[in-house]
C-alpha positions as a Markdown table, in Angstrom:
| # | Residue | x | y | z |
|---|---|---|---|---|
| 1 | Unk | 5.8 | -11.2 | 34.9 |
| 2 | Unk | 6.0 | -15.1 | 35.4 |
| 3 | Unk | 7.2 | -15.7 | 31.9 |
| 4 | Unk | 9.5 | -12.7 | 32.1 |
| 5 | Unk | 11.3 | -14.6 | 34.8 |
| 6 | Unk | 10.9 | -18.0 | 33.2 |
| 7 | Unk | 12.6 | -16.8 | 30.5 |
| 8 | Unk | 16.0 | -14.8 | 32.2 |
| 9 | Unk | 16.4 | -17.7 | 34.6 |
| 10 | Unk | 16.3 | -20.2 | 31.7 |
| 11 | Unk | 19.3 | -18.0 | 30.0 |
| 12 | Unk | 21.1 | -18.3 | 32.8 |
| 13 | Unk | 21.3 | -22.1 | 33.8 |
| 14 | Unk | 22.8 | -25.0 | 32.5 |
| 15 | Unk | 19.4 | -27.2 | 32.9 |
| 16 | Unk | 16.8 | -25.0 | 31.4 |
| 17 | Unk | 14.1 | -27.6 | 32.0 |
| 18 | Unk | 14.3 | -27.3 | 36.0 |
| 19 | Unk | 13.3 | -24.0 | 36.0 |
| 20 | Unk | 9.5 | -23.7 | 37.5 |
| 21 | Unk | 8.4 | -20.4 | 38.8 |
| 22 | Unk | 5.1 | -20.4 | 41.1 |
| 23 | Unk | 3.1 | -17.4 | 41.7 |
| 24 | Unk | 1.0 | -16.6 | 44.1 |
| 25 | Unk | -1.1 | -13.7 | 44.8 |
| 26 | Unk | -1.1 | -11.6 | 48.1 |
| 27 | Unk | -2.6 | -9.2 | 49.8 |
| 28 | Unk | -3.9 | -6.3 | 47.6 |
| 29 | Unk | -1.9 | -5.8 | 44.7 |
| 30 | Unk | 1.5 | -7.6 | 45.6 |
| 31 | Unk | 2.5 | -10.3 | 43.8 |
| 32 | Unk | 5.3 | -13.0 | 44.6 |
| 33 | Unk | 7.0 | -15.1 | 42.6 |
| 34 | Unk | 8.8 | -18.3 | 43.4 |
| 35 | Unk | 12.1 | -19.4 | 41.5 |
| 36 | Unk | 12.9 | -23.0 | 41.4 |
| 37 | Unk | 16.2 | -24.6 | 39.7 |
| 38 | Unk | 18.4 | -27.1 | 39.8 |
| 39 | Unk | 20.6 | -27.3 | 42.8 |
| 40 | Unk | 23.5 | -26.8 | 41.1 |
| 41 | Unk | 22.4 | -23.7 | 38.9 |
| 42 | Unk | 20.8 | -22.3 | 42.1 |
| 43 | Unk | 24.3 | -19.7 | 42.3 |
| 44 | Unk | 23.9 | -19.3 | 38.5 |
| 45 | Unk | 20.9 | -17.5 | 39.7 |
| 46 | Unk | 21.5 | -15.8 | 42.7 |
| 47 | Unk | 24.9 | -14.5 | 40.6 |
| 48 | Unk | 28.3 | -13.1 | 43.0 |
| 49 | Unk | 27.5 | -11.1 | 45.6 |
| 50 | Unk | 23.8 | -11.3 | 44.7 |
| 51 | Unk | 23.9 | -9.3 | 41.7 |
| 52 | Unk | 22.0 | -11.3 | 39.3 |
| 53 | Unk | 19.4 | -12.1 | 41.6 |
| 54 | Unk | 19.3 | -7.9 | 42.9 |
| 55 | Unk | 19.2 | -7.4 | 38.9 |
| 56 | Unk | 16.3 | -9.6 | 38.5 |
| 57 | Unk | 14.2 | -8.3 | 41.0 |
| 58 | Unk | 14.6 | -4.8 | 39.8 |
| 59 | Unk | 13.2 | -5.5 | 36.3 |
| 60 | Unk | 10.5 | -7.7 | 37.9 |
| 61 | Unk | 9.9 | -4.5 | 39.9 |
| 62 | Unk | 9.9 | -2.0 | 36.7 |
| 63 | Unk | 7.6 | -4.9 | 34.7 |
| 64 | Unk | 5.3 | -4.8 | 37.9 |
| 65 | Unk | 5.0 | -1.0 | 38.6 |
| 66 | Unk | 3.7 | -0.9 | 34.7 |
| 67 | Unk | 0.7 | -2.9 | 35.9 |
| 68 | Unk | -0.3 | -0.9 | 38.9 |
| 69 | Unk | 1.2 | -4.3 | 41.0 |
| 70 | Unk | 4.2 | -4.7 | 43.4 |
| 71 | Unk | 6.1 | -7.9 | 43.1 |
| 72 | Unk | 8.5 | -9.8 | 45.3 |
| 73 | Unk | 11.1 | -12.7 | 43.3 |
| 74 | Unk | 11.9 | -15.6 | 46.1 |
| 75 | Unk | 14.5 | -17.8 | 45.2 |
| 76 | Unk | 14.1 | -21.4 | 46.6 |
């Protein structure tokens, strides 16, 4: 799931090499994932109205819910 969002953000942004995504594990099967990019590709990400970002977070949820897990995407 990590690399799955590794690699969309990357696609999106104009500084591929700022892109970190930390995840940590929570309580029973949820898993979050924290998106880190450059400030300036930070609305590349998060997309107009949100919509890239909503996008995102439903295929993180679909990749998820084929593991048994639940996942969460933060953007920082």
């Amino acid at each position: 799931m990590k690399e799955l969002i590794e690699h969309i953000a990357k696609s999106l942004v104009t500084q591929p090499e700022a892109v970190e995504v930390v995840e940590t594990s929570g309580d029973n099967d949820t898993v979050t994932l924290e998106l880190h990019t450059a400030k300036e590709d930070t609305g590349k990400v998060i997309g107009k109205k949100g919509r890239i970002a909503k996008a995102m977070r439903t295929v993180l949820k679909a990749a998820a819910s084929t593991e048994g897990k639940k996942a969460e995407l933060e953007i920082v």
